[in-house]
KEKE-3310 file (N, C-alpha, C; in steps of 0.2 Angstrom, whole numbers, plus 5000, padded with zeros to 4 digits):
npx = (5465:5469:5473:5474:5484:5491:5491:5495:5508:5514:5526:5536:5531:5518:5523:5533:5519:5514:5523:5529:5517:5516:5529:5528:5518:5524:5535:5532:5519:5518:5531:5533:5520:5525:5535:5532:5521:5531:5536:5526:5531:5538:5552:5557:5570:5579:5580:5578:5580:5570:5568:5567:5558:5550:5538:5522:5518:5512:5501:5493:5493:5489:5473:5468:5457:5455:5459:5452:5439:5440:5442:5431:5419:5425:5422:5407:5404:5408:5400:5386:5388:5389:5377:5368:5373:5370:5354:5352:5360:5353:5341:5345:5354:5345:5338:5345:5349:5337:5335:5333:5346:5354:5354:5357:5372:5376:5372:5379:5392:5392:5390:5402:5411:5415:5428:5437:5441:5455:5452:5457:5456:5440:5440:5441:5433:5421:5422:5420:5408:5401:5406:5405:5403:5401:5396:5380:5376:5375:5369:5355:5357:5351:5341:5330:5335:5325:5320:5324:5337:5350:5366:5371:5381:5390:5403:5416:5413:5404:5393:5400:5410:5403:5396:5405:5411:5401:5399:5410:5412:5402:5400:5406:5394:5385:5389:5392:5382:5374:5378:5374:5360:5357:5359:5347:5332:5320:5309:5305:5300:5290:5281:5277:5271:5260:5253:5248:5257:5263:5274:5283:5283:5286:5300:5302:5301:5307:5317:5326:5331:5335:5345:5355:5367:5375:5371:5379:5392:5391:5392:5401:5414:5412:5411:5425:5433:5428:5430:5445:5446:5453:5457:5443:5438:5450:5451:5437:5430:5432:5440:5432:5427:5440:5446:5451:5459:5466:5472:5484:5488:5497:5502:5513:5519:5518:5519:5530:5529:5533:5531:5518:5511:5512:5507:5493:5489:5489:5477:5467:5469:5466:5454:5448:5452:5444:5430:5430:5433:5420:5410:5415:5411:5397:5395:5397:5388:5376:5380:5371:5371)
npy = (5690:5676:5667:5656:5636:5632:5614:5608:5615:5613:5604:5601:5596:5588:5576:5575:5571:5562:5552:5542:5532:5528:5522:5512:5504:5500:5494:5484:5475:5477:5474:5461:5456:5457:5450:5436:5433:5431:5420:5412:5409:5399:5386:5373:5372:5365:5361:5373:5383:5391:5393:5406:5403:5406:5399:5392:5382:5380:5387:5379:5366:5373:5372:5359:5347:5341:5353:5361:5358:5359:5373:5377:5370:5381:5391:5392:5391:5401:5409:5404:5406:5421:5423:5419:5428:5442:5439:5438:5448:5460:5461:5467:5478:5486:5488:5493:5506:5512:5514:5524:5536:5535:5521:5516:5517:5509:5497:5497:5496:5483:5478:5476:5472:5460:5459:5466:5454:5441:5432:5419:5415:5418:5408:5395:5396:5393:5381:5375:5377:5369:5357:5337:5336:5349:5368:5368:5355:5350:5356:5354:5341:5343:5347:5339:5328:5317:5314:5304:5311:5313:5316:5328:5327:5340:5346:5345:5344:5348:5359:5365:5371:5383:5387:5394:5402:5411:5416:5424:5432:5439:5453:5460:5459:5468:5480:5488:5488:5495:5507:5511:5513:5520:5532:5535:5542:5546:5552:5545:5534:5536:5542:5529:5522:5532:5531:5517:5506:5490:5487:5475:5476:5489:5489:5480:5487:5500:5500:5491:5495:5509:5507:5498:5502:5499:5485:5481:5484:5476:5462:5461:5465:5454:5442:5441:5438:5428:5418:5417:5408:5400:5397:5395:5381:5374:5370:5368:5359:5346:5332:5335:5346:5355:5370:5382:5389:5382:5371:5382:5385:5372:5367:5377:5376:5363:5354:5360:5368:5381:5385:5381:5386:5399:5402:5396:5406:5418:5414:5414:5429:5435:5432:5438:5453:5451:5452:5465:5474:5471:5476:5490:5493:5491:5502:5511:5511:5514:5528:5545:5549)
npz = (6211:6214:6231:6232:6236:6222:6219:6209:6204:6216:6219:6228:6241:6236:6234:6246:6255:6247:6244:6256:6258:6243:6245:6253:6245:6235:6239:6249:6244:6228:6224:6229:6225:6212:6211:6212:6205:6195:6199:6196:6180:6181:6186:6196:6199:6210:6227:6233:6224:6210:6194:6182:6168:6161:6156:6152:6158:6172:6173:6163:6169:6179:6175:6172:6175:6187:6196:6191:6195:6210:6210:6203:6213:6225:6217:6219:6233:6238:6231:6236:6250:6249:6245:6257:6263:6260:6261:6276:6281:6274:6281:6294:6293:6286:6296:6305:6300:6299:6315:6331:6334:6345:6348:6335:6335:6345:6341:6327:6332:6337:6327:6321:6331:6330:6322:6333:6337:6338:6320:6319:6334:6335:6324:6332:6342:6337:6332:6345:6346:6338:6338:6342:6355:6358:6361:6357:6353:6366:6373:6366:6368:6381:6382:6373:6378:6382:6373:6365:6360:6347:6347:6335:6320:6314:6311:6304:6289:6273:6278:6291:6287:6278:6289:6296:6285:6283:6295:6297:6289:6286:6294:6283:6274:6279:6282:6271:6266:6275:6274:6262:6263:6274:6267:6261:6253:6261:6262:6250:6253:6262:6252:6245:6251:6254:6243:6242:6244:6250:6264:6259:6245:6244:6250:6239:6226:6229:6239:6236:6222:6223:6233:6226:6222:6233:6237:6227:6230:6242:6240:6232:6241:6251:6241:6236:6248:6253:6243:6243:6255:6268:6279:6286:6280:6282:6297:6298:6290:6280:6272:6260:6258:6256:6248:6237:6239:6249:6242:6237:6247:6251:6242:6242:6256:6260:6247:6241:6229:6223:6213:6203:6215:6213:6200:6204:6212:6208:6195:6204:6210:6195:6194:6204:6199:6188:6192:6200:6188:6182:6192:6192:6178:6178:6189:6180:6169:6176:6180:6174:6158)
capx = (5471:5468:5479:5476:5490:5492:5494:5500:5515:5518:5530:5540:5524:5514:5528:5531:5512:5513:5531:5530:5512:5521:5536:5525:5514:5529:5541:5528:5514:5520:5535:5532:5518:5531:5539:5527:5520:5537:5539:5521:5532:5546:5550:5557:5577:5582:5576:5574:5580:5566:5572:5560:5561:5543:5532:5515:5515:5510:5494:5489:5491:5480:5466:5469:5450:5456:5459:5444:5432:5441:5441:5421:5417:5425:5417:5401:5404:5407:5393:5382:5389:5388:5369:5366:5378:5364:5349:5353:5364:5349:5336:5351:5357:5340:5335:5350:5348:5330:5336:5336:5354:5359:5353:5363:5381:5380:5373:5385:5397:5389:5392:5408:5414:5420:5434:5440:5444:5456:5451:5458:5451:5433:5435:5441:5426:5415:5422:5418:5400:5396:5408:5401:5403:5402:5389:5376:5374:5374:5361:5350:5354:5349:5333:5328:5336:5321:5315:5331:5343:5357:5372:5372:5389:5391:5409:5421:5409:5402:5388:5402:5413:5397:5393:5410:5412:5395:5400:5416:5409:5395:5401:5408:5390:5381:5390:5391:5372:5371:5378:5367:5351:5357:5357:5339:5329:5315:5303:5303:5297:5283:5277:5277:5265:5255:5250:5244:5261:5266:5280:5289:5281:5290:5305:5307:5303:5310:5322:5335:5335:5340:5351:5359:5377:5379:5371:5384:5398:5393:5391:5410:5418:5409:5411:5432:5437:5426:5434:5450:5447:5457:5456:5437:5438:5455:5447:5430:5428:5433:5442:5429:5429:5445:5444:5455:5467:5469:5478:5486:5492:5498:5507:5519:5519:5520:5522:5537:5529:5530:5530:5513:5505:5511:5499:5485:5486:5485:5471:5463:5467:5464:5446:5447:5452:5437:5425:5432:5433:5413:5409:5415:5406:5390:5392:5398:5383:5372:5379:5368:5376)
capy = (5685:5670:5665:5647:5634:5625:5608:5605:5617:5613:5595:5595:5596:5586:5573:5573:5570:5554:5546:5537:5529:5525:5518:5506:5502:5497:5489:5480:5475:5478:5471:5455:5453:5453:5442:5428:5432:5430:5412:5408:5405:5396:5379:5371:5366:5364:5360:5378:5388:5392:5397:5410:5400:5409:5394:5394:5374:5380:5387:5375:5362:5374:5373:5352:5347:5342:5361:5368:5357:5362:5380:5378:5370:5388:5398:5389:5391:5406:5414:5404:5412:5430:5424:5420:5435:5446:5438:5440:5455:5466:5465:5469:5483:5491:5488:5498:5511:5517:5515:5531:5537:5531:5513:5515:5519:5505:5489:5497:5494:5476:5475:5477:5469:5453:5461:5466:5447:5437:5427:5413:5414:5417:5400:5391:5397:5392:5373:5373:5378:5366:5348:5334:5337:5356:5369:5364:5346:5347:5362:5350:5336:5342:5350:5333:5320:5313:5311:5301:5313:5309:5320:5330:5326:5347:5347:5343:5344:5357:5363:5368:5377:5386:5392:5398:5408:5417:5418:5429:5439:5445:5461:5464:5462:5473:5488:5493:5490:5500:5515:5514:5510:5524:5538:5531:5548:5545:5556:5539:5531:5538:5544:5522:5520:5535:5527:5510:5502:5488:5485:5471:5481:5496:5486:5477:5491:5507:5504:5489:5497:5514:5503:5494:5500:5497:5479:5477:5485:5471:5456:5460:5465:5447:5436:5441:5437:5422:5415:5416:5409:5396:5395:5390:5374:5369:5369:5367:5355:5336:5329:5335:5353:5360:5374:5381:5394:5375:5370:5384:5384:5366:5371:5384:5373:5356:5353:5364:5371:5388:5391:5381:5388:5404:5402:5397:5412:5422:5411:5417:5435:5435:5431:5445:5457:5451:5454:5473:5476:5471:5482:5496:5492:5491:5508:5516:5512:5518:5534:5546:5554)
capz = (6212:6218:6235:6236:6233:6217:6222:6203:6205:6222:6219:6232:6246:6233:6234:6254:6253:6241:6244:6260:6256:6237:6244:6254:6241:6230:6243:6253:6241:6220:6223:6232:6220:6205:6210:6214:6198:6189:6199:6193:6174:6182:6187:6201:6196:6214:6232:6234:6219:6205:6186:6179:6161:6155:6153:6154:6161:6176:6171:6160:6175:6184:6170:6173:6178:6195:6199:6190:6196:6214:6209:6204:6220:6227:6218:6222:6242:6240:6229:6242:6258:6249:6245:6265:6267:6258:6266:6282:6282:6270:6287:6301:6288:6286:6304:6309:6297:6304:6321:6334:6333:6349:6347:6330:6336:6348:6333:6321:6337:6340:6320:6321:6337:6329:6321:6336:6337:6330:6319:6323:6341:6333:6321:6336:6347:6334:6334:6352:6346:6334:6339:6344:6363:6357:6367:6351:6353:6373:6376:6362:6371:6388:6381:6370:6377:6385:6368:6360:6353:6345:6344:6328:6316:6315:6311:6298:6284:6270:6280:6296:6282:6275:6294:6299:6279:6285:6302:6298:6282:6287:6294:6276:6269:6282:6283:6265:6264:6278:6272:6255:6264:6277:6262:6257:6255:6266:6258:6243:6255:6263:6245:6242:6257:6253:6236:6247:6243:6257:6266:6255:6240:6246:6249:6233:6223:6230:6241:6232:6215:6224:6235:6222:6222:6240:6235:6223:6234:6248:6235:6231:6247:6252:6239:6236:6254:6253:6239:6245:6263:6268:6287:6288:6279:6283:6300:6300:6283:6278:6266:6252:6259:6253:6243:6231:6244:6252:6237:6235:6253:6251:6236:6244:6262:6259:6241:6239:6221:6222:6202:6201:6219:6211:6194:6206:6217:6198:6194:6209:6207:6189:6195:6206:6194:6182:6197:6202:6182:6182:6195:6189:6172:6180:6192:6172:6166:6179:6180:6170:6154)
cpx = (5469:5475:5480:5482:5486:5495:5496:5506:5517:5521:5533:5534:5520:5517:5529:5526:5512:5519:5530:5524:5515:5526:5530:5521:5519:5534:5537:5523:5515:5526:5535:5525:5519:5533:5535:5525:5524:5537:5533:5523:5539:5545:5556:5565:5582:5578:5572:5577:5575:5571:5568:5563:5553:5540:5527:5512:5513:5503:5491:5490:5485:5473:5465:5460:5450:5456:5456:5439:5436:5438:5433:5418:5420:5423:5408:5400:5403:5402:5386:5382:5387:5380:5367:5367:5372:5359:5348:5354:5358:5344:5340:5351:5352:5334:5340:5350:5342:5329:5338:5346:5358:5358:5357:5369:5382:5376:5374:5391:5397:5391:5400:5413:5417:5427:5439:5443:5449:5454:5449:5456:5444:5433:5435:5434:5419:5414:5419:5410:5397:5401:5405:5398:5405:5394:5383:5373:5373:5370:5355:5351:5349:5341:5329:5331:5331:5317:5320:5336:5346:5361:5372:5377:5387:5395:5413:5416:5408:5399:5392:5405:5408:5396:5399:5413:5406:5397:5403:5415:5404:5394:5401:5402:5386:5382:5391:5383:5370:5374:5376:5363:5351:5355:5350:5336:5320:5309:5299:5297:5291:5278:5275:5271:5260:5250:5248:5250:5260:5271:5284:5287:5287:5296:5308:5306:5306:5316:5328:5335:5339:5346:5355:5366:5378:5376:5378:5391:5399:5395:5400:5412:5416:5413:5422:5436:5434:5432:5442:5451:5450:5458:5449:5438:5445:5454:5440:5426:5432:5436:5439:5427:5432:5442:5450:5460:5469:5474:5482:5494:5500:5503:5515:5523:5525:5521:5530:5537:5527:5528:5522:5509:5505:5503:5494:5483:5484:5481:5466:5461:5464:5455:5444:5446:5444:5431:5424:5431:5424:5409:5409:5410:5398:5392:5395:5393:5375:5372:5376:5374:5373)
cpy = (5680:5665:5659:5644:5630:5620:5606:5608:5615:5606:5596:5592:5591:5577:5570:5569:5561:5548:5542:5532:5525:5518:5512:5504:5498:5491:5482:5477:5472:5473:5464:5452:5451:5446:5434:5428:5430:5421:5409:5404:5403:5389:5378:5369:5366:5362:5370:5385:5387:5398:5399:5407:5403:5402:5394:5386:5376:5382:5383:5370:5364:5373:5363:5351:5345:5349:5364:5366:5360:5370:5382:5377:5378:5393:5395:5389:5398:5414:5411:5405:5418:5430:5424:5423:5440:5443:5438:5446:5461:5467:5468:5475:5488:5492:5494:5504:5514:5515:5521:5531:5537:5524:5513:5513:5513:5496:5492:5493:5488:5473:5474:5474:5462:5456:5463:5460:5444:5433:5419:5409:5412:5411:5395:5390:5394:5383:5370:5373:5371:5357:5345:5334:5347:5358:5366:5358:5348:5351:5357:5344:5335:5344:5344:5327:5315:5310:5307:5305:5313:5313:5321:5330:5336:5350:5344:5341:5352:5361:5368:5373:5383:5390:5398:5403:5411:5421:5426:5435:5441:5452:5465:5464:5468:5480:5493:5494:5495:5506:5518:5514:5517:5532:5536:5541:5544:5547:5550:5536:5528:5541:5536:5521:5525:5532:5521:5505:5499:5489:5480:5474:5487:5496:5485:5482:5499:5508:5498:5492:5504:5512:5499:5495:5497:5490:5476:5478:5478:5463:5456:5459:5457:5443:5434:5438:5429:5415:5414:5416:5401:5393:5391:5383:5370:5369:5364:5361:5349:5337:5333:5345:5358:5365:5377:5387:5387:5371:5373:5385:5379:5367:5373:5381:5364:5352:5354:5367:5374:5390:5389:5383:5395:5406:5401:5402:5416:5419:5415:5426:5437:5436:5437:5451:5459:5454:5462:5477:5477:5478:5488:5498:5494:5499:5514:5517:5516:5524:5539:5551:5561)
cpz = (6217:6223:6238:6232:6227:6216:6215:6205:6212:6224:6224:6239:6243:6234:6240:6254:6252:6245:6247:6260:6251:6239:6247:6251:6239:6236:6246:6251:6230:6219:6224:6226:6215:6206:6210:6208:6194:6192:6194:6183:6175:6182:6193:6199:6205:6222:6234:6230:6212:6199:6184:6171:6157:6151:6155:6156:6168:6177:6168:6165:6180:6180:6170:6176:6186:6199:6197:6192:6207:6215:6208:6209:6226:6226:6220:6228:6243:6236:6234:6248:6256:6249:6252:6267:6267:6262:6273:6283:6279:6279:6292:6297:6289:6292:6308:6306:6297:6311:6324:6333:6339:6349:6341:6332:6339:6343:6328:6327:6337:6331:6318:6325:6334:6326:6325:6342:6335:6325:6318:6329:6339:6328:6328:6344:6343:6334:6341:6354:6342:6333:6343:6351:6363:6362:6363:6354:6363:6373:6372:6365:6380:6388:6376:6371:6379:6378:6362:6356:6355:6343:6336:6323:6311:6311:6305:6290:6280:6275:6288:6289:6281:6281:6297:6293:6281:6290:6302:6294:6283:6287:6288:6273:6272:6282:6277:6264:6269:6277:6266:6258:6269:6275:6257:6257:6258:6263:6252:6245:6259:6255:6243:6246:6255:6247:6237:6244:6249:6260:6260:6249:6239:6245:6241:6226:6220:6232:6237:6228:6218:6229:6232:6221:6229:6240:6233:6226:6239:6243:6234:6234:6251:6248:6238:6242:6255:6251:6238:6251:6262:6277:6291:6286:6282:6292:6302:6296:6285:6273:6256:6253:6258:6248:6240:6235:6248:6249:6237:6241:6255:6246:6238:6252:6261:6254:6239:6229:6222:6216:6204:6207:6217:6206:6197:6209:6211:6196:6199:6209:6199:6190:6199:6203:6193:6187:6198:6195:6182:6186:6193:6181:6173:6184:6183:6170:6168:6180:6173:6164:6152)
residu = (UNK:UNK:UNK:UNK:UNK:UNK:UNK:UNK:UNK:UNK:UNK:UNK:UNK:UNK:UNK:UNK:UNK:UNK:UNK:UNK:UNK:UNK:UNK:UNK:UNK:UNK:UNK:UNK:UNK:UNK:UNK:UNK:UNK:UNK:UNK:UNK:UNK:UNK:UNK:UNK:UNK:UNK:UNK:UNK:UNK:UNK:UNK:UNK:UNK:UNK:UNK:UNK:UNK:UNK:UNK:UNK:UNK:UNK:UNK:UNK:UNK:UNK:UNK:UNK:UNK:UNK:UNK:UNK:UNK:UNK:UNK:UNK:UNK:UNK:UNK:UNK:UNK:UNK:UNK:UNK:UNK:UNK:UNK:UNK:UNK:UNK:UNK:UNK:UNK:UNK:UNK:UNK:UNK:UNK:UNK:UNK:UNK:UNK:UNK:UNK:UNK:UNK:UNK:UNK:UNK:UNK:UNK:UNK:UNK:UNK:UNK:UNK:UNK:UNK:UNK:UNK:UNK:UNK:UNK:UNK:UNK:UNK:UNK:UNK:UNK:UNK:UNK:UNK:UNK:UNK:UNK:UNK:UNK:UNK:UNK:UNK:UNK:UNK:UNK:UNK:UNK:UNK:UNK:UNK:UNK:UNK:UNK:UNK:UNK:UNK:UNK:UNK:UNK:UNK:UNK:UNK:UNK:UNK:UNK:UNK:UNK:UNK:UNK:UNK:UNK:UNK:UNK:UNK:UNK:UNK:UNK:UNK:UNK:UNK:UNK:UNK:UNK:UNK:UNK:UNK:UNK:UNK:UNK:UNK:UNK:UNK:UNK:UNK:UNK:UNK:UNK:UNK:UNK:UNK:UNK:UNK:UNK:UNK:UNK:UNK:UNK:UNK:UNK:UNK:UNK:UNK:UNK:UNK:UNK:UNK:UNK:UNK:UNK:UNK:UNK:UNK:UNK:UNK:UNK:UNK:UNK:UNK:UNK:UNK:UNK:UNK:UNK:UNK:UNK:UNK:UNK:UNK:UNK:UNK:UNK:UNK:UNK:UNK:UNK:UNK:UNK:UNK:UNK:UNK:UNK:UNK:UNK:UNK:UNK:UNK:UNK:UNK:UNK:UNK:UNK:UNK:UNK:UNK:UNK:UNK:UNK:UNK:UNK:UNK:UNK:UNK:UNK:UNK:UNK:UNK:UNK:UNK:UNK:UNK:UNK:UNK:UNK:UNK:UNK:UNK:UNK:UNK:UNK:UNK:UNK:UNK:UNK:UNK:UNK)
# end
């Protein structure tokens, strides 16, 4: 006879267990997402009452070419931060994952450490890195000025946007690669070298194909947070910088059009979905049947 519990017949414990997670799922998350969703087919009949009247003009305003050539310039930012998110982040990742296991503990620590900022503080510290009278331009003037330089224009452009979306995401690509690269069986890898493979040999074709979910883990958890970043450019960017959480900001803020910043924030998820939908598709397929 078997004396463990049967957590199917045990509802009310099973129940304790779930509820207060649930209720806050739903109160603080499910519900507040309805709703915005329901304004996204409303429209505007007051300074601050919305009629849910089930139209779909708001999406097709967002399909308007003004907000999809925005929306392609976002996801264009933000598949190319996830790309220098990856190229960066894969040697950190697999440097830290064949390091002794006290040097690990403390650069995962060092990988980690910016979170333990806000933010907000870390973009502002980064302004102070790369404006005109930022540390940047002055350490480079004091080490070349004898040879005419000229203060670098740093700031308010794509290339600042671009530095402070890498800046802040990185962490998010490192640390799933380092927990795939860190389950690597080792033994592959010396059987690669025995056979007179090289290092980038070895690399490129033992350890990404066996590391490829936590590739594809980082590529998500990257490019999602990207594309819904709205702090770096409305900062760090120009006029031609904005990106499509800057519309949507603007929308909700200073527009006063919740129904249409609603359909764009569902635009956005919609895109999300499709992504986390993909994912799963591809770890389906690789699992063996």
């Amino acid at each position: 006879m078997n004396g463990g519990v049967d957590w199917r017949r045990a509802k009310t414990g099973f129940a304790a267990i779930l509820g207060p997670p649930l209720g806050w799922f739903l109160i603080f998350f499910a519900v507040p997402m309805a709703v915005v969703w329901a304004y996204s087919f409303g429209t505007n009949s007051g300074i601050s009452d919305i009629e849910i009247s089930g139209t779909f003009a708001n999406y097709a305003r967002a399909l308007e070419p003004l907000y999809l050539g925005i929306m392609g310039k976002s996801l264009a930012f933000a598949a190319l931060a996830t790309l220098i998110c990856l190229i960066v982040g894969f040697p950190v990742a697999l440097a830290i994952s064949f390091a002794p296991p006290g040097l690990k503990t403390w650069l995962l620590i060092g990988v980690m450490l910016p979170f333990w900022t806000n933010l907000l503080i870390r973009t502002y510290a980064l302004i102070a890195i790369l404006r005109d009278e930022g540390l940047l331009n002055s350490g480079l003037e004091l080490a070349f000025g004898w040879a005419g330089f000229e203060r670098l224009n740093l700031m308010n452009n794509n290339f600042a946007v671009m530095v402070g979306l890498v800046y802040v995401h990185l962490p998010f690509t490192v640390l799933p690669l380092y927990a795939a690269l860190d389950k690597l069986d080792r033994s592959l890898l010396e059987a690669s070298f025995d056979l007179g493979a090289g290092h980038l040999r070895t690399i490129w074709n033992v350890v990404l194909p066996l590391a490829a979910p936590g590739i594809i883990s980082a590529v998500l958890l990257t490019f999602i947070p990207v594309l819904g970043s709205y702090l770096q450019p409305d900062l760090l960017g120009g006029p031609d910088s904005q990106m499509i959480a800057n519309v949507i900001e603007r929308q909700f803020k200073r527009a006063n059009d919740w129904p249409f910043g609603a359909a764009l924030a569902f635009m956005l998820m919609y895109l999300t979905l499709f992504g986390i939908a993909l994912q799963s598709l591809l770890k389906r397929r690789e699992r063996p049947e």
